[in-house]
VOZA-800539 format. One line per 5 residues: for each residue z, x, y of N, C-alpha, C. Coordinates in steps of 0.05 Angstrom, whole numbers, plus 5000, padded with zeros to 4 digits. Layout:
<sites>
Z:X:Y:Z:X:Y:Z:X:Y; ...
</sites>
This chain:
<sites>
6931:5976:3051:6926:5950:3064:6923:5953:3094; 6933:5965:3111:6938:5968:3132:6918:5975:3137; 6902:6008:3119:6878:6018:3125:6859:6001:3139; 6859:5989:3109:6830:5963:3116:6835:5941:3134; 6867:5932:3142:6865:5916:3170:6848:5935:3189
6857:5953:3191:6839:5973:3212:6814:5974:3216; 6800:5980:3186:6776:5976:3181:6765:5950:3190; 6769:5927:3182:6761:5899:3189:6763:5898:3218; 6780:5906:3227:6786:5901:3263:6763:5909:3277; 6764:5944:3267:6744:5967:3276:6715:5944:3275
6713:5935:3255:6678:5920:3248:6674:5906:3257; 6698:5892:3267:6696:5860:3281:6688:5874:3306; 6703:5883:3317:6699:5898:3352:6672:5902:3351; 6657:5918:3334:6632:5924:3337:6612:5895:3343; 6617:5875:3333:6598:5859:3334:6604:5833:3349
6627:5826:3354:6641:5812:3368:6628:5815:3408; 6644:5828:3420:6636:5843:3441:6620:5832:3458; 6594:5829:3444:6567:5839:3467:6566:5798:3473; 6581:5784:3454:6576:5751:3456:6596:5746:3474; 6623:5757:3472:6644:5751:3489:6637:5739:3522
6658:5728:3532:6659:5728:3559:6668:5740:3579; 6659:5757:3595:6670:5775:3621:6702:5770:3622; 6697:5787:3620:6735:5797:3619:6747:5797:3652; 6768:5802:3654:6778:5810:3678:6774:5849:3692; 6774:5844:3718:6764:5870:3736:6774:5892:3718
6769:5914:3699:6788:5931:3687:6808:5944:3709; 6823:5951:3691:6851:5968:3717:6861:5998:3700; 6859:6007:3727:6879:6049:3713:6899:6043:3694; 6896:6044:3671:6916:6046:3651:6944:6058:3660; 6959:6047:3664:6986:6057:3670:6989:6092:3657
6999:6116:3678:6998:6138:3670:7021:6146:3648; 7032:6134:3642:7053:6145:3625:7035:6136:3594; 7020:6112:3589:7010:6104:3573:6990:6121:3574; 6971:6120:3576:6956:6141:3570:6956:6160:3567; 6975:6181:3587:6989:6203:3576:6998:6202:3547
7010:6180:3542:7027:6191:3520:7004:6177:3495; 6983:6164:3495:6962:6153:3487:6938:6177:3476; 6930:6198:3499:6909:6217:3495:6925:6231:3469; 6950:6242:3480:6964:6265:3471:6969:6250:3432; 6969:6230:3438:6977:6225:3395:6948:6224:3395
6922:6216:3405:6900:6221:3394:6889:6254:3381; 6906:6268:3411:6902:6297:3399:6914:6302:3381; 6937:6303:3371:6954:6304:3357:6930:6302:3325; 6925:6269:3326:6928:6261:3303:6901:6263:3290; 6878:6270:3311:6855:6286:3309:6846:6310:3307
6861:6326:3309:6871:6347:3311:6845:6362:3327; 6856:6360:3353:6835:6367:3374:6856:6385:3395; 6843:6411:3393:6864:6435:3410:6860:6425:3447; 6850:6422:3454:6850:6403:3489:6830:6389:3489; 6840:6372:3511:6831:6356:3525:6829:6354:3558
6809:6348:3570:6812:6340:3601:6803:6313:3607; 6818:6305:3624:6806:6272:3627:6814:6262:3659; 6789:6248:3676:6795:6241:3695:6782:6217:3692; 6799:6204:3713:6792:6169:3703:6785:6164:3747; 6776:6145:3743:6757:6143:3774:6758:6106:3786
6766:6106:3796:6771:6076:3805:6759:6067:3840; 6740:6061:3849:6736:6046:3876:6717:6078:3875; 6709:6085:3871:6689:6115:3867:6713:6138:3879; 6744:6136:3875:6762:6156:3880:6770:6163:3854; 6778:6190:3846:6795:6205:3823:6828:6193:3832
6837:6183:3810:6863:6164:3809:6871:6174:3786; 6865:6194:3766:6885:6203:3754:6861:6229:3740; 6879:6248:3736:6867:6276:3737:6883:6296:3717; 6879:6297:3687:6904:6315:3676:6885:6321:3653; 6898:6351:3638:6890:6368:3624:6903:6371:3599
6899:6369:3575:6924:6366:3551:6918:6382:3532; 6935:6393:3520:6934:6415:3501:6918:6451:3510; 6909:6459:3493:6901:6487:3500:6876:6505:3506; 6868:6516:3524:6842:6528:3523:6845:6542:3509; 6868:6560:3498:6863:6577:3476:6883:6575:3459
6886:6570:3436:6909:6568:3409:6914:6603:3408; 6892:6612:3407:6907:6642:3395:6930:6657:3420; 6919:6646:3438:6934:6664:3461:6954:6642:3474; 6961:6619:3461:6981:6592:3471:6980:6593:3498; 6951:6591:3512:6935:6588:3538:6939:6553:3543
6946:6545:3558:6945:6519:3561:6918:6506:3580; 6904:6494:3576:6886:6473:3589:6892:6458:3611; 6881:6470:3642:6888:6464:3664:6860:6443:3669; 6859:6431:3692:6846:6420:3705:6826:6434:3716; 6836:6462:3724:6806:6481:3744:6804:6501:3713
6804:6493:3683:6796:6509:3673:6762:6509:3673; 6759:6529:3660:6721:6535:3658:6716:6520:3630; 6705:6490:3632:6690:6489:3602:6667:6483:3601; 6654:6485:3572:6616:6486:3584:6613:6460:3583; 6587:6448:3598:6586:6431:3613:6566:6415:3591
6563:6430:3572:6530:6417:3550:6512:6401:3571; 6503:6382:3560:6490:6360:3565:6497:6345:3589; 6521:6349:3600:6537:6329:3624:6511:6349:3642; 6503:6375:3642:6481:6386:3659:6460:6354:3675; 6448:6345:3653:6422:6326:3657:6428:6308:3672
6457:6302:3673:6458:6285:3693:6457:6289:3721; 6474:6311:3733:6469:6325:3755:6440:6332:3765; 6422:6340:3742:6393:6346:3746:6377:6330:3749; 6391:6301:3739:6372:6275:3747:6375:6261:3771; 6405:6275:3785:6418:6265:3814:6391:6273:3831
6398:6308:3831:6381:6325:3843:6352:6313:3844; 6339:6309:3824:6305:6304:3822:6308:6271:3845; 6331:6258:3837:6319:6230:3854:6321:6251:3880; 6344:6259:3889:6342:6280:3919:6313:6283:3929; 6298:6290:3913:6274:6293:3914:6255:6277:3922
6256:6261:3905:6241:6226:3913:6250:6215:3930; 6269:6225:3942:6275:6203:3962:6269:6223:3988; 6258:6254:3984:6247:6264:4007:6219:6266:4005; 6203:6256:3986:6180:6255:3984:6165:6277:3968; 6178:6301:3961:6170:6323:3945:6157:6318:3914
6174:6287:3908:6164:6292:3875:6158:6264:3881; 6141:6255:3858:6129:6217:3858:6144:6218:3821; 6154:6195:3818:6169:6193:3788:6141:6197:3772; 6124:6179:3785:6106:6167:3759:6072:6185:3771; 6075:6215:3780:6052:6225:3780:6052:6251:3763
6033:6242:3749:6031:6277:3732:6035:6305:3737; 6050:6302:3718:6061:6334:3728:6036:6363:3735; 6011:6352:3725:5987:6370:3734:5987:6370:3750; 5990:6349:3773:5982:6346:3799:5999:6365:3818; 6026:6374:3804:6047:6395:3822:6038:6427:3807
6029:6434:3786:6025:6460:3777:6005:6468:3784; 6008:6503:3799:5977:6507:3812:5955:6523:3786; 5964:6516:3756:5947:6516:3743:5953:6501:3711; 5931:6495:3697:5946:6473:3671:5965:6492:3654; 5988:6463:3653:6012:6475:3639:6004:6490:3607
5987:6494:3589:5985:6512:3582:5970:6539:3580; 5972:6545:3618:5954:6568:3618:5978:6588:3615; 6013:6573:3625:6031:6590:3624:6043:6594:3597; 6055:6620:3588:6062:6628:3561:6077:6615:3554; 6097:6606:3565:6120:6586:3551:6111:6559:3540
6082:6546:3549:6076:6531:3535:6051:6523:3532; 6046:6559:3517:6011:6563:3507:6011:6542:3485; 6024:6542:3472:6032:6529:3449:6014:6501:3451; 6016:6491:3469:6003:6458:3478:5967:6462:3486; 5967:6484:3479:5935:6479:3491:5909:6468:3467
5893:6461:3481:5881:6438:3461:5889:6411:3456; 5912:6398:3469:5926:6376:3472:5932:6370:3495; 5906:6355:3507:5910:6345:3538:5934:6321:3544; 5949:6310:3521:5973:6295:3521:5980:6308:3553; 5985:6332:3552:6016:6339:3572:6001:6329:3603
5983:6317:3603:5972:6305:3629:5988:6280:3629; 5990:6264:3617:5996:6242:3618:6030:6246:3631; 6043:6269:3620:6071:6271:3628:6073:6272:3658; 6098:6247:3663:6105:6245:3692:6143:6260:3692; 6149:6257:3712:6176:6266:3707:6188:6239:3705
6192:6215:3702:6198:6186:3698:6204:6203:3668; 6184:6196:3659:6178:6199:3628:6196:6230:3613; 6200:6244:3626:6211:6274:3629:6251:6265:3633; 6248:6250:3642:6279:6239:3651:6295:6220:3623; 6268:6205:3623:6278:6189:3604:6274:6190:3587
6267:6214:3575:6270:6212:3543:6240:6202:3528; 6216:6201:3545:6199:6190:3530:6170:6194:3528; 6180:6228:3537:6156:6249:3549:6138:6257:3508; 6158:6252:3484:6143:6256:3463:6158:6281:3453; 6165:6300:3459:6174:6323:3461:6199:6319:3428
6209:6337:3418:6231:6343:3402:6258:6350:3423; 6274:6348:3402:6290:6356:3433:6291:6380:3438; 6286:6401:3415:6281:6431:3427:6257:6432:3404; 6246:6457:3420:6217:6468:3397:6238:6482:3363; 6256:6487:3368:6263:6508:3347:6273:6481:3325
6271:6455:3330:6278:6433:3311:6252:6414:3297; 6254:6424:3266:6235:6404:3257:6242:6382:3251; 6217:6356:3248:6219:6332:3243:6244:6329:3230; 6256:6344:3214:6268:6331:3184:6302:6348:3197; 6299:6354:3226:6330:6369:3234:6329:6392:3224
6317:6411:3214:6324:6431:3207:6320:6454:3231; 6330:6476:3231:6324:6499:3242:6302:6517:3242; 6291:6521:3264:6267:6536:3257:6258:6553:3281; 6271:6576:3279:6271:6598:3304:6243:6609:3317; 6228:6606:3296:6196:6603:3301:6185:6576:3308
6199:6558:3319:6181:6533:3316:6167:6529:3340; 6137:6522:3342:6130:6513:3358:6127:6482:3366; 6119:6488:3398:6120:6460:3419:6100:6440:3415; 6106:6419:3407:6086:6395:3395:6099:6379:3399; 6073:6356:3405:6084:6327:3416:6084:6311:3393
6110:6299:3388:6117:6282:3367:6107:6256:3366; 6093:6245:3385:6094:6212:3393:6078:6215:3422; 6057:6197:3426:6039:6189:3451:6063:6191:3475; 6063:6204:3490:6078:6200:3511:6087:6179:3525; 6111:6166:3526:6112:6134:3542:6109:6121:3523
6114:6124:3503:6118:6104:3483:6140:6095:3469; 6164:6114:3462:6177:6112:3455:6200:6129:3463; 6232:6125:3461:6259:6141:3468:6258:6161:3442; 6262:6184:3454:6278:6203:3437:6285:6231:3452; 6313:6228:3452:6326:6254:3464:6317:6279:3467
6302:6289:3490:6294:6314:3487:6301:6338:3510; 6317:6355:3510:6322:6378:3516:6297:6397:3530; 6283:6386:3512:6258:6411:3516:6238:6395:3543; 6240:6362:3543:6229:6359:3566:6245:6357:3591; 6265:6341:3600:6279:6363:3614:6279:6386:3623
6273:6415:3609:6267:6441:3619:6243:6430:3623; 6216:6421:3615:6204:6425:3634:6194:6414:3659; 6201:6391:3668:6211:6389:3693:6224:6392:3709; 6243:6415:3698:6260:6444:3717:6230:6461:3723; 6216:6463:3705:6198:6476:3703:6174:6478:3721
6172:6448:3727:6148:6443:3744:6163:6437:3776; 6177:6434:3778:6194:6445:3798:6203:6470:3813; 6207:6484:3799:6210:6505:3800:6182:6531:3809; 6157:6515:3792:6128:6531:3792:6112:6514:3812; 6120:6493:3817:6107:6476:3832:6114:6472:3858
6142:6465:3857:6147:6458:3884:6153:6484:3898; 6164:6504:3884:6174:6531:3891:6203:6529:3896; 6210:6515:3877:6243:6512:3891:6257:6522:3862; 6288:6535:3880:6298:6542:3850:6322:6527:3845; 6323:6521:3822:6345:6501:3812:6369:6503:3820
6390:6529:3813:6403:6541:3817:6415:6543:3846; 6402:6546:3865:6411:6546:3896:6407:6516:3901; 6389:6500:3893:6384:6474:3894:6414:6460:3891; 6423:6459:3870:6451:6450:3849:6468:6461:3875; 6473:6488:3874:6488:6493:3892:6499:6496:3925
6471:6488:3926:6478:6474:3956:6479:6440:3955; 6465:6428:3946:6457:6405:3943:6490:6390:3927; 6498:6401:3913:6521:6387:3893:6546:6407:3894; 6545:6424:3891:6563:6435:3882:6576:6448:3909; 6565:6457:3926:6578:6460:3953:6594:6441:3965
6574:6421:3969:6574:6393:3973:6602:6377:3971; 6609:6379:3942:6623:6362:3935:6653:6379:3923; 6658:6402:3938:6678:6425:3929:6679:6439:3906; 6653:6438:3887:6651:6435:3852:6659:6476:3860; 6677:6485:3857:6678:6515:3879:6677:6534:3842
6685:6516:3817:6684:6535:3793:6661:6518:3765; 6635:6517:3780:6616:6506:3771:6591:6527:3781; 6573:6532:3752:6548:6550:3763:6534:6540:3734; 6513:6541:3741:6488:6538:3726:6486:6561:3705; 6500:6590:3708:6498:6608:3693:6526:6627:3696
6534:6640:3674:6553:6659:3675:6570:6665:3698; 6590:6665:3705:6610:6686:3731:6633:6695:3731; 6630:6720:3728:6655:6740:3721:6681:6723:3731; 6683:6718:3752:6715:6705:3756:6723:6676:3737; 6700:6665:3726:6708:6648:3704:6731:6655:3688
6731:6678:3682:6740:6700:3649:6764:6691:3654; 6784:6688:3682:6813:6686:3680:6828:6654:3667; 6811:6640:3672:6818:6621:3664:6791:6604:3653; 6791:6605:3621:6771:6598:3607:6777:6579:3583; 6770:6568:3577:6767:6548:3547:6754:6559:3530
6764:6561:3509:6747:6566:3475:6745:6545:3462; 6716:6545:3447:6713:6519:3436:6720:6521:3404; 6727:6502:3391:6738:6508:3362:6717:6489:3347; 6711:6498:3315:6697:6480:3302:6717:6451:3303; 6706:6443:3272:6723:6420:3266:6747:6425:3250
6747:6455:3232:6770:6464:3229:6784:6479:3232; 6779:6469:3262:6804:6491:3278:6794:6529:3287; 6774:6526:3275:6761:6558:3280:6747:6570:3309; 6755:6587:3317:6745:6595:3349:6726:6605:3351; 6705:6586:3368:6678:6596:3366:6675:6619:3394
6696:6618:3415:6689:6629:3435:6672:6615:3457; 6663:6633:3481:6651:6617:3499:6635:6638:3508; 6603:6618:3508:6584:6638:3510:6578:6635:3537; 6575:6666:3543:6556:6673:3574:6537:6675:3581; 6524:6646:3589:6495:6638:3588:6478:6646:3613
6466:6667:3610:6450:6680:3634:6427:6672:3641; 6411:6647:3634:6391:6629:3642:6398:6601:3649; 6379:6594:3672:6388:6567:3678:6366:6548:3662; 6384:6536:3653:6373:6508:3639:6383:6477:3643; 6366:6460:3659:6367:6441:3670:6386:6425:3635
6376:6426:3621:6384:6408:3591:6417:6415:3584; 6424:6440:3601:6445:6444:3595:6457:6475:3589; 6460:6488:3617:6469:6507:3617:6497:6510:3645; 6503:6491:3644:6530:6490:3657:6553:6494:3658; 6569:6517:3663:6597:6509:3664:6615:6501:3680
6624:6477:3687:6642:6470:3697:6672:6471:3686; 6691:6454:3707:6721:6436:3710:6721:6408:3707; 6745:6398:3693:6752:6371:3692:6752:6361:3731; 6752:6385:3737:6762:6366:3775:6736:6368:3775; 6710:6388:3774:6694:6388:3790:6678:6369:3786
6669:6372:3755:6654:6343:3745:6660:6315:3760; 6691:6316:3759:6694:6285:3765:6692:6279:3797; 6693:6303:3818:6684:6303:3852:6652:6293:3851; 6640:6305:3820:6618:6302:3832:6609:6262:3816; 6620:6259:3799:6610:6227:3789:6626:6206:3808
6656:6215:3820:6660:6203:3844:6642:6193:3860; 6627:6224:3870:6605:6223:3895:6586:6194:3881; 6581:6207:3867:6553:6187:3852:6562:6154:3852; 6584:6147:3847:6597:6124:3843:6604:6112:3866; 6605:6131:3886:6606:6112:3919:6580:6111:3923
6554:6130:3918:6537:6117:3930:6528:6146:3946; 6532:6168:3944:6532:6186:3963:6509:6203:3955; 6494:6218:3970:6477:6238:3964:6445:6229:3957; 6444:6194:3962:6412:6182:3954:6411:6154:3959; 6389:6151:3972:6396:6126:3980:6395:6103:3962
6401:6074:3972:6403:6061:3960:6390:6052:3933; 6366:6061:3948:6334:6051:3926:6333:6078:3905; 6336:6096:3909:6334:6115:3892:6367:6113:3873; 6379:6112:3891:6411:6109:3860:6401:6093:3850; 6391:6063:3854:6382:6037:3842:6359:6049:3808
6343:6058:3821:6321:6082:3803:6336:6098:3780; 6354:6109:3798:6363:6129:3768:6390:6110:3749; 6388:6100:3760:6405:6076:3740:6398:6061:3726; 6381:6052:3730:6358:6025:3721:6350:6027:3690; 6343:6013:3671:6335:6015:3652:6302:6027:3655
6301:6040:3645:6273:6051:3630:6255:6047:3600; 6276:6058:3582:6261:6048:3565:6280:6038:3547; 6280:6012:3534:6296:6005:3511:6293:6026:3484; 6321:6025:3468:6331:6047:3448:6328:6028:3415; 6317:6038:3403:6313:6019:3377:6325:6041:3348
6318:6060:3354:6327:6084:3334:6366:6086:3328; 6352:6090:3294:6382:6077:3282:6410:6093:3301; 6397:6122:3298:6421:6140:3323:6401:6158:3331; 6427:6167:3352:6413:6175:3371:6399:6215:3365; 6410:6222:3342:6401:6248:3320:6399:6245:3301
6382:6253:3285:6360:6267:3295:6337:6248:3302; 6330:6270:3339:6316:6244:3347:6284:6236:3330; 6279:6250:3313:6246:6249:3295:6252:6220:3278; 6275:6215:3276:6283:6191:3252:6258:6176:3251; 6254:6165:3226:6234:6141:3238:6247:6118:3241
6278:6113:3226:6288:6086:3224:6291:6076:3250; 6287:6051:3253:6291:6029:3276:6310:6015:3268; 6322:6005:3292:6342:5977:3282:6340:5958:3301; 6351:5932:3302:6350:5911:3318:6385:5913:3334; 6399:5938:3318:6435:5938:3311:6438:5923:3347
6430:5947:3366:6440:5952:3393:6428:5938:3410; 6400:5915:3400:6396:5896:3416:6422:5877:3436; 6434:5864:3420:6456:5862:3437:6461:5861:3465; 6473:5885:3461:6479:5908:3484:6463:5908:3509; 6423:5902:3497:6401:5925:3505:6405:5946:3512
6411:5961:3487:6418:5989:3495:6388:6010:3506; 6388:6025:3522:6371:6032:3538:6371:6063:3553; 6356:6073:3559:6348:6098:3580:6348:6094:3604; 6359:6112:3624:6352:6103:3647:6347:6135:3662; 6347:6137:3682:6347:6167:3684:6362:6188:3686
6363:6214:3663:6392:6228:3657:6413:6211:3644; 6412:6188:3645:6442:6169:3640:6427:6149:3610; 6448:6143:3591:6440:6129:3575:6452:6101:3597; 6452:6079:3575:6463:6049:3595:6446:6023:3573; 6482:6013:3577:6483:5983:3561:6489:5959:3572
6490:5940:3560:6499:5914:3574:6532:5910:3561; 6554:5902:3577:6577:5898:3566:6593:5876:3581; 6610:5863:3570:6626:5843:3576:6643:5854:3599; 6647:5874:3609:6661:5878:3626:6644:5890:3656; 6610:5892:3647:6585:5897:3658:6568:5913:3655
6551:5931:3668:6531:5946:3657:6545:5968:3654; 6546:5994:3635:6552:6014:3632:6537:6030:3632; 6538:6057:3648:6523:6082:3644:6534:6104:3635; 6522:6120:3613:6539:6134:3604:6530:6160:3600; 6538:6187:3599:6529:6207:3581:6533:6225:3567
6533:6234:3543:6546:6255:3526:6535:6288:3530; 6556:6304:3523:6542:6329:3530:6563:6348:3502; 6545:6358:3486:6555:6374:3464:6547:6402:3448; 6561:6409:3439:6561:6444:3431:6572:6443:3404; 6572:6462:3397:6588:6471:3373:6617:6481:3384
6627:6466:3388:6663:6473:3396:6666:6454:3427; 6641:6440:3435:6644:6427:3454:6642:6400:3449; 6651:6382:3464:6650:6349:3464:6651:6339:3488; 6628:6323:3507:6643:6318:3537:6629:6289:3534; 6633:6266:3549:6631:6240:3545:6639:6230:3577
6615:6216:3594:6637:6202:3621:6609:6183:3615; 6624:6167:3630:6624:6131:3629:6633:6117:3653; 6609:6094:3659:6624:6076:3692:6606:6050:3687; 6627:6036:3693:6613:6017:3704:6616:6008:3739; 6585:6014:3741:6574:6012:3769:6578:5991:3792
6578:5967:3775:6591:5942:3789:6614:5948:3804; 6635:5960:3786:6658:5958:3789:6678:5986:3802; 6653:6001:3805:6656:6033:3815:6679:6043:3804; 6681:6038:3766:6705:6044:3744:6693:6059:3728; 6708:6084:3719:6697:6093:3704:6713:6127:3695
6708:6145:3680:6725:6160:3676:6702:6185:3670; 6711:6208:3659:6696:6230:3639:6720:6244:3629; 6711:6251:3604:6727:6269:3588:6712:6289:3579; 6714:6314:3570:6725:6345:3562:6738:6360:3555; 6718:6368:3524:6743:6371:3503:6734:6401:3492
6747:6425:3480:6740:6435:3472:6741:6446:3443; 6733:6420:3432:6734:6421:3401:6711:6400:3391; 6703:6405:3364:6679:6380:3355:6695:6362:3348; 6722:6357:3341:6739:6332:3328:6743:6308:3355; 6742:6325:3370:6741:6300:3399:6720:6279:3396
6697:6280:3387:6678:6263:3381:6692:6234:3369; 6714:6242:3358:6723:6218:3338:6742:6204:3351; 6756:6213:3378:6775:6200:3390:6761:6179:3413; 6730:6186:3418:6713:6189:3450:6718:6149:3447; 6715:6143:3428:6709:6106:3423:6738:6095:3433
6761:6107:3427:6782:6090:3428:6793:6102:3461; 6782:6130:3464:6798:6132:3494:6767:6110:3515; 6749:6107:3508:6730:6080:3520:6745:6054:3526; 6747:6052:3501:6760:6025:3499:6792:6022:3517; 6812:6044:3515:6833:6048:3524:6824:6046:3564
6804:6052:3569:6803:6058:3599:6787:6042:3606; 6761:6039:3591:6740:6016:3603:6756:5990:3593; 6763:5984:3573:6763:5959:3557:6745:5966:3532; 6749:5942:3522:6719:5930:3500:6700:5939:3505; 6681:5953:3509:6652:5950:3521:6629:5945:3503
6638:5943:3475:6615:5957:3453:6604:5974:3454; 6612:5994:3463:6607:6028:3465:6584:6030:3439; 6565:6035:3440:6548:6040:3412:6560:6069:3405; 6578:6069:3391:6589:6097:3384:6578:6108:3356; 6568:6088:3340:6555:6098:3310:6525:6106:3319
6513:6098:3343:6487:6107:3353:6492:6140:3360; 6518:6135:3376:6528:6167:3391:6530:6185:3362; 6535:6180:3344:6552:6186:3312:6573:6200:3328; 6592:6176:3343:6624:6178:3355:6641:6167:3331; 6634:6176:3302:6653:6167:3284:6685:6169:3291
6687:6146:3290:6717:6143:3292:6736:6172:3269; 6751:6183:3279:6771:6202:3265:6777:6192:3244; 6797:6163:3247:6803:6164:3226:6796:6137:3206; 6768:6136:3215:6753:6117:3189:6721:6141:3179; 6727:6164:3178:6706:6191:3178:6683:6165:3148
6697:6149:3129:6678:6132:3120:6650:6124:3128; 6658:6120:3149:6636:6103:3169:6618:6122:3177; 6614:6146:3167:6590:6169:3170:6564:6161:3154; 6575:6138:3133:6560:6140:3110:6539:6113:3126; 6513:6101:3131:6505:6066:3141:6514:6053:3125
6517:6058:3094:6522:6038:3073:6546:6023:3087; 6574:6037:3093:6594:6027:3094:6594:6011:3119; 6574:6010:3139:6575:5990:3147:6556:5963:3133; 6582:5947:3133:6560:5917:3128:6541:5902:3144; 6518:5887:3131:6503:5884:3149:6509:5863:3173
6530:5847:3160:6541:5829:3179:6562:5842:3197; 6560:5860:3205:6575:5882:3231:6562:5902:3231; 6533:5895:3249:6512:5920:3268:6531:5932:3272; 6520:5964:3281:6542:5977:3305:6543:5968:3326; 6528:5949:3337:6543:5939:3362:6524:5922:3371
6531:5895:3372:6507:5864:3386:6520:5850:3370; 6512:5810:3367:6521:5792:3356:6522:5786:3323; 6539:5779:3317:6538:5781:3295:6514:5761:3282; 6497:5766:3257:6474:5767:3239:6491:5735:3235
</sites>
């Protein structure tokens, strides 16, 4: 009985939410609560660490590390440990590119031909495209947000499967539609890099990471990491290790710290490093999100679920509408990784978490709700299945009269 109170609650929240009325200013969850809040989620999720910094007025106001970077070696999970950064990468890379626009080097909305001193598939990495003058049309706007056409990597077919041979093809007219892609991202590292002549890497690192003290953050591998490191575990409990990634990749080849990450979404949250009009830009909605979730992005299903919300793209950052205000958000994940930070901008509130296990996925909705409030987090879009309703993997079990998240039908 209790279960299904839970259940019913869980469904109501989802649809409830986005009709509500503005809540009051959110506030830092009292530290003992949350402390003792993360730690039974770990517990009862069975998730080997956690890092979490929570961010208030664009300052770090609470900063702690829970459970272990390593189980086999009862290594405990610090704050300056090394964990990989997945996907939290694109956000930093989307800081950097406005950097750009706001010095005049790159235009959002001009073709990326116009910066390569020859057509993008004269070069090998993406001979693959030739005979398909599409990749003219690609701007870096479109490259940011998700709507360049691209898969999210070449080695993934339509149907999610694996395919180590796969080649680069455009799924969808460019600018037409959202779907998560990895592979465009790299290549507007790409045309940057061949174009403007600049390298990512010293870019990041002077530009951000100097910048903002990020002192155990690199784009690629570094021996002094090794002393204090995180291992990532499946979902049952098995150690995948931590790989030493010797290429830089804008989509996500980062390893950072719980401190350094959060010096650097601080920065971003006061306002620092771009001016007005360009933070305004990379925040802004781009393109509305209709696709049932957010993997595999080839789906064809649509939904009306996250209207609501207007759940949406903006640049590097996903972003919704919520009763407590606009939210921007972004996920970054691995096989033994889980990372998730979230703000609302209005209110210069907001937190990130880093986890090094896949079971964290299932806690990411309730530690939201615990720090932002309510927001209608579209967490069944994220597939942030709740831990312990793992049911709700299945669409059936949701009813139609409780979308994953907008007014109720």
């Amino acid at each position: 009985m209790l279960r299904l109170l839970s259940l019913a609650l869980l469904l109501a929240s989802l649809c409830a939410c986005a009709a509500t009325a503005p809540r009051p200013t959110p506030k830092v969850p009292d530290a003992a609560r949350l402390d003792a809040e993360v730690e039974r989620l770990l517990r009862e999720a069975q998730v080997p660490g956690l890092a979490l910094a929570v961010i208030a007025d664009g300052r770090i106001v609470h900063l702690k590390a829970y459970g272990q970077r390593d189980r086999e070696q009862s290594l405990p999970l610090q704050t300056d440990t090394v964990m990989y950064g997945a996907s939290l990468t694109k956000a930093l890379f989307a800081y950097l590119v406005l950097q750009l626009v706001d010095e005049g080097k790159l235009d959002l909305d001009r073709s990326i031909a116009d910066y390569l001193p020859k057509p993008l598939p004269d070069y090998e990495k993406y001979a693959e495209l030739a005979g398909d003058e599409r990749w003219r049309k690609l701007t870096p706007r479109m490259l940011l947000s998700h709507t360049g056409g691209f898969p999210n990597f070449r080695f993934f077919t339509a149907d999610n499967r694996y395919d180590k041979d796969g080649k680069l093809t455009f799924w969808f007219e460019p600018g037409t539609r959202y779907a998560y892609s990895g592979e465009g991202i790299n290549l507007l590292q790409f045309v940057i890099e061949n174009g403007l002549g600049l390298d990512l890497a010293q870019l990041l690192q002077q530009r951000v990471y100097d910048r903002y003290g990020m002192h155990r953050s690199s784009m690629t591998w570094r021996d002094d990491f090794a002393g204090n490191l995180a291992i990532g575990y499946d979902a049952a409990g098995k150690p995948l290790g931590h790989r030493q990634r010797r290429g830089v990749r804008a989509a996500g080849s980062m390893d950072t710290t719980i401190a350094d990450y959060a010096a650097f979404l601080a920065a971003l949250m006061r306002g620092e490093g771009l001016s007005p009009a360009a933070r305004r830009e990379l925040l802004a909605a781009q393109v509305r999100i209709h696709s049932k979730r957010q993997f595999p992005t080839a789906a064809p299903e649509t939904t009306t679920d996250n209207d609501g919300i207007q759940l949406s793209y903006a640049l590097g950052w996903g972003r919704y509408e919520s009763p407590q205000g606009t939210v921007n958000f972004k996920e970054g994940s691995d096989d033994g990784w889980n990372n998730y930070a979230a703000f609302i901008d209005a209110r210069k509130f907001g937190f990130v978490v880093m986890s090094n296990s896949d079971n964290a996925r299932g806690i990411f909705k309730y530690l939201n709700d615990l720090i932002l409030g309510e927001t209608c987090m579209p967490w069944y879009w994220e597939t942030y299945i709740p831990y312990d309703h793992p049911e709700l993997k299945q669409p059936e079990a949701l009813a139609q009269s409780h979308p994953p998240c907008g007014p109720v039908r």
